[in-house]
N, C-alpha and C positions, 0 to 999 in steps of 0.2 A: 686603500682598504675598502673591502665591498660590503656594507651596513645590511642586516636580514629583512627579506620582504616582510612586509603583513600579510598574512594569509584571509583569504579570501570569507573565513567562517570566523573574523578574530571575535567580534561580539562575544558571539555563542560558546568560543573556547575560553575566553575569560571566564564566563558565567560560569560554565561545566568545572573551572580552576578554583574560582572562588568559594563553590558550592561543597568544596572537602574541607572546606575548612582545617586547609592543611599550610597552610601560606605563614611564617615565622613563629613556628610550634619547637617545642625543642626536639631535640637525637631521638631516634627510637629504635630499637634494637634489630627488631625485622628489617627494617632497610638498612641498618650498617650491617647484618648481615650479610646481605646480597652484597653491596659495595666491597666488604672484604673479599666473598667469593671473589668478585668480578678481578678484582686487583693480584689476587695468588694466582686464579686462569689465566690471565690475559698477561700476566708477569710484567705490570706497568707500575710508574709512581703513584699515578691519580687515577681515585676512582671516582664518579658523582651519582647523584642521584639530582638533577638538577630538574625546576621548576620556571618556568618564562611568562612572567604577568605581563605588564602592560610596557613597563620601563627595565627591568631587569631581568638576572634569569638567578634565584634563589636555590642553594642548595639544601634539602632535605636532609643528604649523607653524604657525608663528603670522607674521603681515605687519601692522605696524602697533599693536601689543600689547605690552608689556614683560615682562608677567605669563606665569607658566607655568601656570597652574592658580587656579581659584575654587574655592568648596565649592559642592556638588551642588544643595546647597537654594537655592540664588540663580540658579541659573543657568538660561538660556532654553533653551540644548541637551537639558538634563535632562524639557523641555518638547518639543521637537521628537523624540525617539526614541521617543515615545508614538505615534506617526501616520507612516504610508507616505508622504505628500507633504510638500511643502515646508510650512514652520510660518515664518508670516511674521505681525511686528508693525510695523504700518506706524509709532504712534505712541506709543509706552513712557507717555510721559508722559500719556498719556491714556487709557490702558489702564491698568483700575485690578487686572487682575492684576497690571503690573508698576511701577505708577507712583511705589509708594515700594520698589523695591527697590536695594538698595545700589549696583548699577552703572548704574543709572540716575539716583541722586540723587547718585552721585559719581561716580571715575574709573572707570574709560572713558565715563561719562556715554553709557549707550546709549538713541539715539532711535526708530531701526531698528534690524530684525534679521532675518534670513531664515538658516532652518539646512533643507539637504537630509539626509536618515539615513543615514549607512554604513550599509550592510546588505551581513552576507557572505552565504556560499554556502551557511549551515546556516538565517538568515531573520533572524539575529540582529542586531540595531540596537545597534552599539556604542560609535555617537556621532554629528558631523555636520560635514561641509561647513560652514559656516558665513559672513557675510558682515552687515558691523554698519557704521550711519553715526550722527554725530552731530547729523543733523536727521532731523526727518519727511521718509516719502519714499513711493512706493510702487514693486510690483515687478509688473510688465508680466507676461505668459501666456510668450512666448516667453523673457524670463529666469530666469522659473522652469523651465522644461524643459533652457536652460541649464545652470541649477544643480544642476539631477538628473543631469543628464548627466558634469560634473565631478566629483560626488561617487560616480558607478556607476565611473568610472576608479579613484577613492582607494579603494575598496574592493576592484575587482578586483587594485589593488596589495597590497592586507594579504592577501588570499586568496592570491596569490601567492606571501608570505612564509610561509602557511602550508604549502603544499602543498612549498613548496623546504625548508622545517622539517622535516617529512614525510621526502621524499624523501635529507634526507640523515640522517634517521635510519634510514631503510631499509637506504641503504647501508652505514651502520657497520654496522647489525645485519648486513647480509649479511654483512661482512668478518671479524663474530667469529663467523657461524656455520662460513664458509667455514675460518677458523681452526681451527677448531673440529673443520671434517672433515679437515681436512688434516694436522692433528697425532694424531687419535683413533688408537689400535693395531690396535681393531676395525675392519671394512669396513663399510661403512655403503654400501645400495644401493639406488634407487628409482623400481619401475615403475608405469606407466600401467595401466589396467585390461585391457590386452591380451598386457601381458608385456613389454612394450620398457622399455628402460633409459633412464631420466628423468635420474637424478645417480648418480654413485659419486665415492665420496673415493678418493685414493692408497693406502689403503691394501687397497682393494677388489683395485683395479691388481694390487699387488704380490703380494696373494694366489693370484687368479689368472694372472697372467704376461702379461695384457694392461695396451695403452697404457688410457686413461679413451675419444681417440678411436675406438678398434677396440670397446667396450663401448657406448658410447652413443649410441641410437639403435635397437640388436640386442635381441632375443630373448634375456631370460635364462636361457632354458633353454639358451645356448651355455655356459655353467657346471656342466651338470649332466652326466650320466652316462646312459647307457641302464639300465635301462628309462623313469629320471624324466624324462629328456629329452621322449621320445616323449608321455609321459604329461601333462606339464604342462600345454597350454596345453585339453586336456578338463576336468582340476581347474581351470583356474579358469572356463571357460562353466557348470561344476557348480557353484561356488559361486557366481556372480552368480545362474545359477536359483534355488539350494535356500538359499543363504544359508547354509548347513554347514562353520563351517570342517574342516579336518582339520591346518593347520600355523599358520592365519593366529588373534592373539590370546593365541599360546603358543610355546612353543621345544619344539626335540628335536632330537636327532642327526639327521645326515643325511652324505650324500657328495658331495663338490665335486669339479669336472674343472679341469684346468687349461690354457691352452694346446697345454700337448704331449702331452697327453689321460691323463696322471698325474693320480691320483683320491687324495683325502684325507679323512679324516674330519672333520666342521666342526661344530660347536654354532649352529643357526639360529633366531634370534628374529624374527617377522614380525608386523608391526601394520596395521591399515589406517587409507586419511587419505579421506575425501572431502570432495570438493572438489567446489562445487555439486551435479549431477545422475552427476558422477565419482567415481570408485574409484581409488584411487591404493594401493599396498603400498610399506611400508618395511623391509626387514629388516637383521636387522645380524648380522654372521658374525665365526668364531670358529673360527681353525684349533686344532682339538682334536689333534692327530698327536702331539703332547709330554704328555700328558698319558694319551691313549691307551696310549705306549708306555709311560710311569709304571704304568699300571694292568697292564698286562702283565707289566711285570717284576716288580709287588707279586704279582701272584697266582701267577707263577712261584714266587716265593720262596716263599711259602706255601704251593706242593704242597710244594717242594724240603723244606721246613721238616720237612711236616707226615710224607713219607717219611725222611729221611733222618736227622728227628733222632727221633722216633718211635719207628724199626725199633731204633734201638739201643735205646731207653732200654727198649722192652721185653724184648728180650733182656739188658740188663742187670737189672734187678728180677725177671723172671725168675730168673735166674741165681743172685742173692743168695736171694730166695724159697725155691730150692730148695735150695740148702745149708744155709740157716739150718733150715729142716723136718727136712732127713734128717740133716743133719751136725751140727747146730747142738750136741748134745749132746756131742761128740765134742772138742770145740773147748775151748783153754784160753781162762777166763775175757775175759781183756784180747782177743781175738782175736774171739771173740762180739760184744764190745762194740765193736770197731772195723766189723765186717759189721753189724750191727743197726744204727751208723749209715750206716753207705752203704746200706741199706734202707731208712731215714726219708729219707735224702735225695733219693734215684732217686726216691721215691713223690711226694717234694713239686716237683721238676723236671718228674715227668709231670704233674700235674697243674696247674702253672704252663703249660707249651707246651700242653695242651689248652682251658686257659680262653684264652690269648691267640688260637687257632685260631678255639675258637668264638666270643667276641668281632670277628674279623675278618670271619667269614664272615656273622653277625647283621648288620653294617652292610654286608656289600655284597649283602644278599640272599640270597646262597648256601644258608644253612644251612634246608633242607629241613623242611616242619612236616606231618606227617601225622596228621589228627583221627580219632577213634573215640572210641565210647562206650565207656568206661572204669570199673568199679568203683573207687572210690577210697577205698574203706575197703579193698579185697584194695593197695592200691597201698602202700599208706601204712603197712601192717602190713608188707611187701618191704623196703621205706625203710628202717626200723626196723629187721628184720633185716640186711641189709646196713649198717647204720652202728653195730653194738652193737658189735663188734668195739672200733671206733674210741674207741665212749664208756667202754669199758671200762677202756681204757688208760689214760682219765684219770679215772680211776674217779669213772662221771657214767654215769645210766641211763635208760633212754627209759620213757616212762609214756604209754601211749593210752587219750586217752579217748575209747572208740568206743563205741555199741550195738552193733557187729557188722552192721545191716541195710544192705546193697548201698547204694551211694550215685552214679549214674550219673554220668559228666563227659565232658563233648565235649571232649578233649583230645590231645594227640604224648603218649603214655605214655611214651616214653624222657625225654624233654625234660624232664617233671613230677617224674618218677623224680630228672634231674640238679639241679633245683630244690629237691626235696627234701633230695638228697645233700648239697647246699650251705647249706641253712638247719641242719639237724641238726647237721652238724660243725661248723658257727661256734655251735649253742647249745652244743654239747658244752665246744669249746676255752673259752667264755667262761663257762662255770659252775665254780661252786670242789668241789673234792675233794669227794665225797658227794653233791654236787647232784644233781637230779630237773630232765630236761627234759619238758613235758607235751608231747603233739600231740593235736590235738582240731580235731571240723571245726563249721561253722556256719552261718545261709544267711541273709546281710544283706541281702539281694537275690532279689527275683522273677529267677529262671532263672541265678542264682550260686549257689554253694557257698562258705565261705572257710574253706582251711586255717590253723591257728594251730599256732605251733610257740612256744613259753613255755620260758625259761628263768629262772633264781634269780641269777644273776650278778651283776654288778656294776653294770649300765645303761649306757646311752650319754651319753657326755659334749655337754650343754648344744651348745654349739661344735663338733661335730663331725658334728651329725644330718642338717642340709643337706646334707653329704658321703656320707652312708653309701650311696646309689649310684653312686658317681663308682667310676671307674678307681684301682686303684691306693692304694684310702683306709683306713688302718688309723687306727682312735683312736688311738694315738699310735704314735711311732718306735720303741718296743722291741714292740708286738705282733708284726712278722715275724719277730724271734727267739723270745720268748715262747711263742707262740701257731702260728708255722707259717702259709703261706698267702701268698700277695703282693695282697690286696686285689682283686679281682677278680670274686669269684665274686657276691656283690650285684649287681655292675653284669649280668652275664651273667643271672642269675636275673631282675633286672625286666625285660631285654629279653625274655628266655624266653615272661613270663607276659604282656605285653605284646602278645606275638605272637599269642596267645589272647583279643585282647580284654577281659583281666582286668587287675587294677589290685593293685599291692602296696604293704604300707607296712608300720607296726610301733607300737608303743606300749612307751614305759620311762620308770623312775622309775627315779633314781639309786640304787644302795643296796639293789635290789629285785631287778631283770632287766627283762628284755625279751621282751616277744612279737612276731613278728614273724607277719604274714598274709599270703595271696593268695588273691585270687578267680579264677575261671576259671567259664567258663557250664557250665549242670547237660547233660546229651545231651538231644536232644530225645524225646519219650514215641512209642512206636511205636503205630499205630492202635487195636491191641486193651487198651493199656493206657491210652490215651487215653480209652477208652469209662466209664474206672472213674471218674475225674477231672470232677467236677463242683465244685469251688472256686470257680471264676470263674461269676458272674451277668449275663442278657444278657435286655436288656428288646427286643422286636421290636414296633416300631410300623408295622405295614399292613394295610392293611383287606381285602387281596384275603389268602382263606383260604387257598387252595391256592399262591401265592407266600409265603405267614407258615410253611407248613407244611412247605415245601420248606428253609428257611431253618433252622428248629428245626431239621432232622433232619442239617441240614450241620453245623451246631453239635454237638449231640448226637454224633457221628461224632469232630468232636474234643475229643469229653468235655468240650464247652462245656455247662452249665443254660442254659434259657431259659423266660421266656414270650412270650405273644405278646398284644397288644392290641390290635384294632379301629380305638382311633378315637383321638384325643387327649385325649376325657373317660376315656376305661375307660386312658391311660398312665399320668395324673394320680393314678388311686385306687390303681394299681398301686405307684406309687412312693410313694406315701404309706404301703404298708403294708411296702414292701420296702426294702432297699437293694439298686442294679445297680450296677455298674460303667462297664456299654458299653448304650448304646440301637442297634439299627438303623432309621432310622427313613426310612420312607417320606414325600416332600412335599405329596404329594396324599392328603389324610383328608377322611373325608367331614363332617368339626364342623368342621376349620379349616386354612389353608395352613401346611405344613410348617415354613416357615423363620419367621412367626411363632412357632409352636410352641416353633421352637428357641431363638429370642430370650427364648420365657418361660423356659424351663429354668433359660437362661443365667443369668436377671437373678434366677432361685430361689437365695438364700444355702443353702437344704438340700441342694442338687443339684450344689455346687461340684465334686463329686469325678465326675462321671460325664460320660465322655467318647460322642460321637457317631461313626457310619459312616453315611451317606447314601446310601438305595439306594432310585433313584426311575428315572423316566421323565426326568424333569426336572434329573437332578444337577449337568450343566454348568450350565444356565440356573441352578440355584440356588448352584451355588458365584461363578458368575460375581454375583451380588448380594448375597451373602453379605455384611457387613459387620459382622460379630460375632468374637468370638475364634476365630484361625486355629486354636490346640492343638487347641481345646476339640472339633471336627468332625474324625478321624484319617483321611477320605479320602471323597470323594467317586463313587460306585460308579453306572455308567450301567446302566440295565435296557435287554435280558434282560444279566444279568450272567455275568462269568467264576466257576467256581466255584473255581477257585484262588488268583483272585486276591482273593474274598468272605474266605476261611479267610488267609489270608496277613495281611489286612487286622486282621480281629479278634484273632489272634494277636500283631499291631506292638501294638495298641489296647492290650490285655490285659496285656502286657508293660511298658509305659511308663507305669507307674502309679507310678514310684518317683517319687521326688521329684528332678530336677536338683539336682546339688552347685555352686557357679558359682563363680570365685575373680575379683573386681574388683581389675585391679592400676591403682593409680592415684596422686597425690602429693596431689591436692587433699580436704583432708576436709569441706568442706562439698558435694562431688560424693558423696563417698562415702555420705554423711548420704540425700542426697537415692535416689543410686541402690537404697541399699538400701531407703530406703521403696518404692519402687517397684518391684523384685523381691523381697524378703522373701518376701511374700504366694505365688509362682506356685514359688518355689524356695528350698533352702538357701542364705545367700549367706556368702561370708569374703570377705575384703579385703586387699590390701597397697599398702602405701605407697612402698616403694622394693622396686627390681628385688631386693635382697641379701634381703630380707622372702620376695619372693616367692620366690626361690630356694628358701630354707626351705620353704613352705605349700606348691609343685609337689613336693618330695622326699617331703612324708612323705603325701601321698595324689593320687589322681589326681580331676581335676575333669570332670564333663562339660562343660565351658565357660567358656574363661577369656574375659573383658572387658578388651582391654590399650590403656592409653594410651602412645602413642610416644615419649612426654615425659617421662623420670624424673628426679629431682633425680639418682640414682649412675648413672644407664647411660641407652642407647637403649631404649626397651621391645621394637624389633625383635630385638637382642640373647638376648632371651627365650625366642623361636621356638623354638630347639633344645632348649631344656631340657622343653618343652610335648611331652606322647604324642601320636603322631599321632591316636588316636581319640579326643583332644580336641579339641574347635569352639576356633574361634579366631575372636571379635569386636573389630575394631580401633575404638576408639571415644575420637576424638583430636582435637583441632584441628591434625592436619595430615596429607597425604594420605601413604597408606604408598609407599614405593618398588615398582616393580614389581616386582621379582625376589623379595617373598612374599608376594604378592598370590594365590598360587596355593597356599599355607599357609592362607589367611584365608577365612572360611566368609563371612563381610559386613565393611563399613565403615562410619560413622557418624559423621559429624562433630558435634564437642560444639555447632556455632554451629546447629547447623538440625536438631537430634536433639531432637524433644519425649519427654516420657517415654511418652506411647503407643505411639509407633513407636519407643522402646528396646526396652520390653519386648514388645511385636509382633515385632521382628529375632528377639529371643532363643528368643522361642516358636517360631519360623518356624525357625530351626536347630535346635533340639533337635530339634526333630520329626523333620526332617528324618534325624537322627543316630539314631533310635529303630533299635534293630539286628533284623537279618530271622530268620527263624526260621530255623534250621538243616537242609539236609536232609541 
């Protein structure tokens, strides 16, 4: 007995089999129709309708048959779905494929057999027509075509129960998306490439005061207001040209007309859909008018506030101030002491309503940041003076440790000044009788400074450090009596410093103290003091003398060192005897091509630290071929080049020499294992494992780049966002796609299922880079 091959497509024919959802259903009329046809035509005992899954071959219709089902490997069907035509055995018992097969040496005892293939509509052979007698017999040209002919019907029936399968799953999906819009609060509205309104839900309607039929079919600009009305439908022939969006892929405020030509403020999200060689826009809208006027009435309050309770408190501290000075002497004992506290307390009310103000105006923008270059050894000796007073009191004395020499800082001198105010009186409060607070500065960073303010206190408590910038957060419930203060001033301080691009944090040991820092960048060097600054090393590879020479003296200009090299033999001896920093190198040398060149560097372990600027003839052509580390090359520069944008360039280069801090928040530790072998190398890396961890690790320093999975055993890692500085990258690197609404937080995404580690730590390189901060002017 000769068992039926597997066909070559079995997969996909199973699939196409399963997908009728027609496999152990009962009888149904249409097919024992045809089966009866086939049996009265062909004047046989048995007719089938037979189906061949995986193991067997299942009858559908069977005429003449008791049996529902044989196994696959006996069967002659299984042999017929192999071939486009009719598979016919005139005589079983003599055919020695089938002549000792079971249903031929027993029941049904087949002698004949002719099976035509169902074949649907995808090519798929998913069983046969069938027609079997118990003698020899043969089958004539014209009943074969017959028989094709019956079986192209039984097929076009299953394709038909697929395509009505189809179809009514269509319409349910309709009925739940239509649900869907019909219940949603937002308006949800969708036009055609030309502006006409496609669908709107009811709740579009009700927004704007039309029926859905007065909207669809119309120009959505009949929603909008002059000037956008007029303006619309140029933005979008602009966008089909340039492809620019300006609304579409993002949200913003905007203003909506109504009806009765009442305009309202609206929040508008717009996406695009196309549809074959079509452009279709979806947006979805959001009457903002209650939320607006919310914002109105906060910022109302908070002038009202900021005048009204303000003006008193300083004519009251005033007031006391001044009597306690001139009169205070005068006064009996108990009388002193009842004024001396209504002076501690006016002072501690002022400056509760002042940190709540600035606090408020921090988050809505308001609060104003004006930079200059700044001495900050004169600033910080000010500090000092203005806060002895305070240390005095509690008898606790400031100690600087300065040399005295001018220390420049790109900073809001008031702002730095209040940051100070607020690190010095929290060391002051929290050092015991006789304590020594130090302030001392440092420069952990190319183009940072960091202030240290060191106290001898008591330290922070284990449990409470995650918190020390939070709102409102005293180590415990008696420091506001204690101590004075309502918790605030921390949080107001890292927004401060924040706002400067610097990063703040602290270090303590129980039992010891605390020192707390902040970095802020140094001012940038004015040309003539530029010229003194020779630190940075810059190797120039080109071979034309009078472009190498023009290049030094740009350099040189910003108290860049350089040399310059010829050819790619005389870069080689050069670095051999030197350490550079920054190569500029030309691609055309007259010993070898450039981007070879750079590939040799690359693949030099001595040469890890030295990053490239590419300034050629050829630079797009060569970035565009480029296929080596994106860091490692800091810009790509076309000849005749800008000379601003040459010195701009080398100054990102020069600058981004620190090493990336990175914080991988993640639950799984054998990811973690792996990640970090795979960015260790190019950066600092830390890790956490649940969001509460991270919590922690984002308070007590700022990362250039956190790595966040969406998935954490205590939280959302979305959840997280807020607690991240915004001059932190944000890479989402998750098995599952982030929601839209912070998508516009996240610098990339990366799914765990199709993220190799080269293009991990490729994204990563490609963002930081990206985040490399511009020179100041």
């Amino acid at each position: 007995m000769q068992a039926p091959q597997i066909p070559e497509n079995e997969i996909a024919r199973l699939q196409s089999l399963c997908a009728l959802n027609i496999l152990d259903t009962p009888a149904e009329p249409g097919f024992d129709r045809i089966t009866r046809i086939a049996q009265a035509l062909f004047n046989v005992p048995i007719a089938l309708v037979s189906l061949v899954d995986e193991h067997r071959q299942w009858f559908k219709s069977r005429q003449g048959l008791e049996a529902t089902e044989t196994p696959r490997d006996v069967s002659f069907c299984g042999h017929a779905i192999l071939q486009g035509g009719v598979f016919v055995i005139n005589d079983a018992k003599a055919d020695p494929r089938f002549s000792d097969n079971p249903l031929v040496t027993g029941p049904p005892f087949v002698r004949f057999y002719a099976g035509a293939p169902l074949v649907l509509a995808d090519s798929s052979r998913i069983g046969t027509l069938c027609i079997i007698d118990h003698e020899a017999r043969e089958l004539s040209a014209a009943h074969r075509e017959l028989l094709i002919e019956l079986a192209f019907v039984v097929s076009e029936e299953m394709d038909r129960r697929t395509q009505s399968d189809i179809l009514e799953l269509y319409r349910a999906e309709q009925q739940r998306l239509q649900a869907v819009l019909d219940t949603v609060v937002d308006g949800i509205i969708a036009i055609d490439g030309k502006g006409s309104i496609l669908l709107a839900n009811p709740a579009t309607a009700r927004l704007f005061g039309f029926t859905l039929d007065e909207m669809l079919g119309h120009n959505v600009k009949m929603l909008m207001p002059q000037p956008f009305e007029r303006e619309h439908d140029q933005y979008l022939r602009n966008f089909h040209a340039t492809r620019k969006p300006k609304i579409i892929g993002s949200g913003r405020e905007v203003t909506g007309q109504r009806k009765d030509g009442s305009t309202f403020p609206m929040y508008l999200a717009v996406s695009e859909m196309i549809r074959g060689d079509d452009s279709h826009f979806v947006g979805v809208v959001r009457d903002i008018s209650e939320h607006k006027r919310m914002e109105r009435m906060k910022n109302e309050f908070i002038s009202t506030v900021s005048h009204e309770l303000r003006t008193p408190l300083t004519s009251i501290r005033g007031a006391l101030a001044l009597v306690l000075k001139k009169s205070g002497h005068l006064l009996p004992d108990k009388s002193l002491q009842m004024l001396e506290t209504a002076n501690r307390n006016s002072e501690r009310l002022t400056l509760l309503v002042n940190d709540i103000l600035d606090l408020e105006k921090i988050e809505g923008g308001q609060l104003e940041f004006e930079f200059s270059s700044v001495d900050l050894t004169k600033l910080l000796a000010q500090a000092v003076t203005a806060n002895e007073a305070y240390a005095q009191r509690l008898h606790v004395t400031f100690h600087t440790v300065l040399d005295g020499a001018p220390v420049l800082a790109w900073i809001d001198e008031p702002r730095i000044f209040q940051v100070m105010a607020n690190l010095l009186s929290n060391a002051a409060k929290f050092s015991p009788p006789g304590g020594r607070v130090e302030i001392s500065l440092a420069f952990p960073d190319a183009g940072f400074v960091r202030v240290q303010v060191r106290d001898h206190g008591r330290g922070i408590p284990e449990g409470f450090r995650s918190n020390i910038f939070g709102r409102f957060n005293q180590a415990d419930a008696s420091d506001s009596r204690q101590r004075g203060g309502a918790g605030l001033g921390l949080s107001i301080t890292k927004a401060i410093v924040e706002h400067h691009g610097g990063h703040i944090g602290f270090d303590s040991v129980m039992g010891q103290g605390s020192t707390f820092y902040f970095d802020v960048p140094l001012a940038p060097a004015k040309p003539e003091e530029n010229r003194a600054l020779t630190s940075h090393s810059v190797l120039i590879c080109e071979d034309n003398a009078d472009v190498a020479e023009i290049l030094r003296v740009l350099l040189e200009q910003e108290g860049i060192g350089s040399d310059i090299a010829a050819s790619a033999q005389q870069a080689r001896d050069r670095l051999a005897g030197k350490h550079y920093e920054l190569m500029l190198l030309d691609l055309t040398l007259p010993d070898m091509d450039g981007l070879s060149f750079l590939k040799e560097l690359r693949a030099d372990p001595t040469q890890n630290g030295l990053r490239f600027i590419v300034i050629s003839g050829r630079a797009m052509e060569g970035k565009k071929n480029w296929r080596g580390d994106a860091l490692a090359v800091m810009d790509w520069i076309q000849k005749p080049f800008d000379e601003a944008r040459l010195t701009q360039a080398v100054s990102n280069a020069l600058r981004s020499g620190r090493r990336a801090h990175i914080l991988h928040i993640e639950d799984d530790a054998d990811l973690l294992l792996v990640s970090r072998g795979v960015l260790e190398e190019a950066c600092d890396y830390d890790s956490a494992s649940t969001a509460q961890d991270a919590m922690v690790k984002l308070g007590l320093r700022t990362y250039d780049l956190v790595l966040l999975d969406l998935g954490l055993p205590d939280s959302s890692g979305a959840d997280l966002l807020s607690a991240i500085p915004p001059q932190t990258q944000v890479v989402i690197f998750s098995g599952s796609e982030p929601a839209q609404h912070i998508k516009e937080r996240i610098a990339a995404t990366l799914s765990k299922s199709s993220t190799s580690n080269d293009n991990l730590l490729n994204t990563i390189k490609h963002v930081l880079r990206k985040k490399a901060r511009p020179i100041q002017e």
